[in-house]
C-alpha positions in Angstrom: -20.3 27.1 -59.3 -18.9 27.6 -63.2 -21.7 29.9 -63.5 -19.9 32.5 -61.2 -16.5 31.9 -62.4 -17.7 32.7 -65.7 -20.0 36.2 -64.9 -16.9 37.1 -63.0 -14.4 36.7 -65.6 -16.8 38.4 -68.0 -16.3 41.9 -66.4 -12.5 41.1 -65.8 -12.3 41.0 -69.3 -14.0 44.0 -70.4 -12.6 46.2 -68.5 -9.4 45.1 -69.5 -10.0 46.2 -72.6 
């Protein structure tokens, strides 16, 4: 379940900046 953590924090990220 890391897997999903990760794709979702991926985005979070992105569009943050």
């Amino acid at each position: 379940f890391q897997t999903t953590r990760l794709e979702f924090h991926v985005p979070s990220v992105m569009s943050l900046r």
